[in-house]
ROKE-84578 format. One record per residue (C-alpha): residue in three letters; z, x, y. Coordinates in steps of 0.2 Angstrom, whole numbers, padded with zeros to 4 digits, always signed. Layout:
N
ALAZXY/...
This chain:
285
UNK+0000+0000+0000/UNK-0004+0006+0017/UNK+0011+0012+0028/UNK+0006-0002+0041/UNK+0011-0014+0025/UNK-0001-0028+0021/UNK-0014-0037+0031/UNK-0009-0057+0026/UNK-0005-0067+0043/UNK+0016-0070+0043/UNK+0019-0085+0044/UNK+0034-0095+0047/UNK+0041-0114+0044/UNK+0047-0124+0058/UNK+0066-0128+0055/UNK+0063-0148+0055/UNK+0051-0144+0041/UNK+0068-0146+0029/UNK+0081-0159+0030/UNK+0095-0160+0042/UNK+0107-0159+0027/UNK+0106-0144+0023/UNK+0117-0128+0026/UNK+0107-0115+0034/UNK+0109-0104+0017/UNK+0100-0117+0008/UNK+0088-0119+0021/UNK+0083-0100+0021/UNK+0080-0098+0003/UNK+0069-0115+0003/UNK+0058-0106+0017/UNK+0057-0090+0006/UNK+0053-0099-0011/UNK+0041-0109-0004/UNK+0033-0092+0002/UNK+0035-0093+0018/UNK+0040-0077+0029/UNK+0051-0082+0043/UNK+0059-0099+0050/UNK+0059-0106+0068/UNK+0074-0112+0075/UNK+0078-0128+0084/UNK+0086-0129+0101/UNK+0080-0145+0106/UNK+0088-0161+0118/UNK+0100-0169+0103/UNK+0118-0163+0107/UNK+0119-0157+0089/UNK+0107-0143+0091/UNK+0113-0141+0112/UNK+0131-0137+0104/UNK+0120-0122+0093/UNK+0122-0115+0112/UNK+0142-0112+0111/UNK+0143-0106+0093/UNK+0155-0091+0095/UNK+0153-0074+0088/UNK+0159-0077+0071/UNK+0148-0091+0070/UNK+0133-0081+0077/UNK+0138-0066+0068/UNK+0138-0073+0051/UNK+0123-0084+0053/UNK+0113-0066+0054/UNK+0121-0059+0043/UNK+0113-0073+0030/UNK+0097-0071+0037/UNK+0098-0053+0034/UNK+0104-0054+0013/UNK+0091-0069+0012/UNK+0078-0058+0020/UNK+0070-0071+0029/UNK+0073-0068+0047/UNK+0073-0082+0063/UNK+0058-0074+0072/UNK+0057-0087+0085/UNK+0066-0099+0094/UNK+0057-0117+0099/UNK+0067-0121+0116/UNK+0061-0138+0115/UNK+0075-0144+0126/UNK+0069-0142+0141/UNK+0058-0158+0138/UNK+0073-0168+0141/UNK+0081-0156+0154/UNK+0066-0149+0163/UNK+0067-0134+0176/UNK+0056-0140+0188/UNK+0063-0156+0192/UNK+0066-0165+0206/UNK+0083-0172+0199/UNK+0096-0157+0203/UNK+0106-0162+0190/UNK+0094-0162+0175/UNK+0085-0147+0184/UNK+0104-0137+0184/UNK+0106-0142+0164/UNK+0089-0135+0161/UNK+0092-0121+0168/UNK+0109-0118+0161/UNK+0101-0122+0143/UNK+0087-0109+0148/UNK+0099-0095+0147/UNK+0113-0099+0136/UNK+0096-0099+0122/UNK+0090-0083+0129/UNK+0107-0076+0124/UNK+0108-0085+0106/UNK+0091-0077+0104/UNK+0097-0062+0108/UNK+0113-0062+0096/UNK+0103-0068+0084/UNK+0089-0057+0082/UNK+0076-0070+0090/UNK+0060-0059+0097/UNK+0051-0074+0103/UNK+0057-0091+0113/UNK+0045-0103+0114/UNK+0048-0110+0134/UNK+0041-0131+0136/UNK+0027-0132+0149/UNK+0034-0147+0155/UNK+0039-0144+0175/UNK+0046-0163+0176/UNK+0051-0176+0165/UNK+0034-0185+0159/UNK+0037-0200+0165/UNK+0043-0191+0183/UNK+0027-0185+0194/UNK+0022-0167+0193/UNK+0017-0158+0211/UNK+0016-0144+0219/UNK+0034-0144+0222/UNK+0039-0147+0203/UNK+0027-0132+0198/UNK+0034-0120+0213/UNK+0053-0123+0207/UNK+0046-0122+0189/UNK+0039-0106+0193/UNK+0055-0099+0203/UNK+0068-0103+0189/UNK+0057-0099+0176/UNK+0054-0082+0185/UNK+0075-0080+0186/UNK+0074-0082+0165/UNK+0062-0071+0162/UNK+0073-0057+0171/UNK+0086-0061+0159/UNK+0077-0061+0146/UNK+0068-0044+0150/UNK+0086-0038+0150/UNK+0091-0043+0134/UNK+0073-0038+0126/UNK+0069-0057+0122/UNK+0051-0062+0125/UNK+0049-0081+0131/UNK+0033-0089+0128/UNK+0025-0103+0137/UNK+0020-0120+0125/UNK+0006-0130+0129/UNK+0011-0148+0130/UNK+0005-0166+0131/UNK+0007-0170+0150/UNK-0008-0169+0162/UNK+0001-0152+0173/UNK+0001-0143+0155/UNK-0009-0147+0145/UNK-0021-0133+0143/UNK-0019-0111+0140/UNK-0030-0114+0155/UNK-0016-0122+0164/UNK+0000-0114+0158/UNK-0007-0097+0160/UNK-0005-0099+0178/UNK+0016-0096+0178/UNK+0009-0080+0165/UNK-0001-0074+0180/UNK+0009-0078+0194/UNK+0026-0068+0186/UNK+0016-0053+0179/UNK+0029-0047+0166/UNK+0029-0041+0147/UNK+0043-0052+0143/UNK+0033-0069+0150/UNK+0020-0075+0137/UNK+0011-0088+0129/UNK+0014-0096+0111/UNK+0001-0109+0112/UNK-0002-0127+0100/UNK-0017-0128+0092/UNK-0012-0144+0084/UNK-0010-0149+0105/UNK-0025-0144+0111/UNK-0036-0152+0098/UNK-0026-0169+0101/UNK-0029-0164+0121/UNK-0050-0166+0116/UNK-0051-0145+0123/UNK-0060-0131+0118/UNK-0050-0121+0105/UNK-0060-0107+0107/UNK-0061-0106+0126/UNK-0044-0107+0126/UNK-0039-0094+0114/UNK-0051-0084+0125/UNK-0042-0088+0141/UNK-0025-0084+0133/UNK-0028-0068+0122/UNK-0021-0054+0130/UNK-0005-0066+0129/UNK-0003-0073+0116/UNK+0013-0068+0106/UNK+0014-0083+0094/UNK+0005-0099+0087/UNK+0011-0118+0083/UNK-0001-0124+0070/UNK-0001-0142+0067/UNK-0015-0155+0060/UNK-0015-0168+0075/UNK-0027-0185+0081/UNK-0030-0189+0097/UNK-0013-0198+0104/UNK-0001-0192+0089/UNK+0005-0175+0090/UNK+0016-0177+0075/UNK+0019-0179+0056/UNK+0000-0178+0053/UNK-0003-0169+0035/UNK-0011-0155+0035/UNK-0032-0160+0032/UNK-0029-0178+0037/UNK-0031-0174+0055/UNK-0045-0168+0066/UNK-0039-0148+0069/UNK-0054-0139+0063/UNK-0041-0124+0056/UNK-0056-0111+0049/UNK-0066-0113+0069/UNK-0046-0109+0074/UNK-0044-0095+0063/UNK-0060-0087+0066/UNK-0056-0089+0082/UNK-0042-0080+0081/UNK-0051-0066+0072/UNK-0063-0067+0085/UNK-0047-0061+0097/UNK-0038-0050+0086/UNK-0026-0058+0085/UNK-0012-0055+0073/UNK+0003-0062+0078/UNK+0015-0075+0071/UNK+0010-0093+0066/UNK+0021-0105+0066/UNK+0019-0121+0052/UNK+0026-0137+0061/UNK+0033-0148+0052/UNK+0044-0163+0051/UNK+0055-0168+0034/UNK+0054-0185+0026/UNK+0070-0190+0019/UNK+0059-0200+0006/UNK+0051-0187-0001/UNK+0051-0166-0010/UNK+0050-0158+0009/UNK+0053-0140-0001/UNK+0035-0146-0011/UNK+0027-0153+0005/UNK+0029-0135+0013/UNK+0026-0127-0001/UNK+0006-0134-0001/UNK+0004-0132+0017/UNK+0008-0115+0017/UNK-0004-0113+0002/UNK-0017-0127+0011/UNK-0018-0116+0026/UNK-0017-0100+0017/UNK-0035-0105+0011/UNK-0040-0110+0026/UNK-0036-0092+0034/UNK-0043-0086+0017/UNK-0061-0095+0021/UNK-0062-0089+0040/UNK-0060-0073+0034/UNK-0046-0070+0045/UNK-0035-0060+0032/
């Protein structure tokens, strides 16, 4: 084997993939026998997963220290959060929560072990107005994070997301543009910007000097979620060509939602094997 190791696309599981119930022990070694090489974790807008934000040191400590016996390590963080609790809002309350959610994760990133916070696009609430206010303060406060996180050594990546003021690479790349640091990227959807009726391969172009990660989803136009993989209208060999086109070799990310009804641990098991043939016939590998 070459000392650069293997050239196979690591990919991870989205944390949601797996039920709620289990411990995050059982939830690791699921991840790693269904074949998968890291796992996302969750920090969205339920007071469950905000409270992952005051875990103490012990707690912190030993939840890497599973990661590291499981070998199966959280590579990235989805900051989902800020959806509920958006930086740019006009509401100085909200704004002030989002803000104080923004760094407390940048933190359990960085006990953790977390290289790669995935940051919402969302400047405003989507049902509040975006404007040239909203994306200003978005901007400032988002700027203050990232010279946080450039401290700590924790990259934060920009999500492309359904409302109209980012909804695009084209759009989002603009708060990538206006910063101008290494520690300010992009972690793009696919599934999103197929649902969004864009150009995947226009906007892979746009973004691919700063690209740290990728969500990969299967999506239709108006439902951005618990699509199987095939059933929806991604076209996932165009994406992973386009990726190759790129040279892109990053992480991707399998989103994912678990269905109490049904084996989740085979579910992700053949979408991790469904897109690995898709990568397979792009060439990609």
């Amino acid at each position: 084997m070459s000392v650069f190791g293997n050239n196979k696309p690591f990919l991870g599981l989205y944390e949601k993939a797996l039920p709620e119930n289990l411990d995050w022990e059982e939830r690791l070694l699921l991840a790693r026998k269904a074949g998968y090489n890291f796992m996302e974790l969750s920090i969205d807008g339920s007071d469950e997963r905000l409270e992952r934000l005051n875990w103490d040191k012990i707690k912190r400590r030993k939840l890497k220290e599973i990661t590291e016996d499981i070998e199966i390590p959280l590579l990235t963080m989805c900051l989902s959060a800020n959806r509920k609790f958006p930086i740019g809002s006009a509401y100085q309350e909200l704004r002030n929560k989002g803000i104080k959610i923004m760094e407390d994760a940048i933190w359990l990133a960085f006990h953790l072990g977390i290289r790669i916070v995935q940051v919402a696009g969302h400047d405003v609430l989507i049902n509040e107005v975006s404007t040239d206010k909203s994306k200003e303060t978005y901007l400032n406060n988002l700027r203050k994070s990232v010279e946080l996180a450039s401290r700590l050594g924790v990259i934060l990546a920009i999500e492309n997301v359904e409302i109209l003021s980012a909804n695009s690479i084209e759009k989002i790349i603009y708060f990538v543009n206006k910063i101008k640091s290494p520690w300010l990227q992009l972690y793009p959807d696919i599934g999103n910007l197929s649902a969004m009726r864009l150009d995947i391969l226009k906007e892979l172009k746009l973004g691919e000097t700063h690209i740290a990660a990728l969500h990969i989803k299967d999506t239709v136009e108006g439902v951005l979620r618990r699509i199987p993989y095939g059933e929806g209208d991604v076209d996932f060999i165009l994406t992973f060509k386009a990726l190759k086109k790129i040279n892109f070799h990053g992480p991707l990310l399998l989103e994912m939602w678990a269905d109490g009804s049904k084996d989740n641990l085979s579910i992700v098991k053949h979408a991790k094997d469904w897109i690995s043939e898709k990568i397979n016939q792009a060439g990609y590998s």
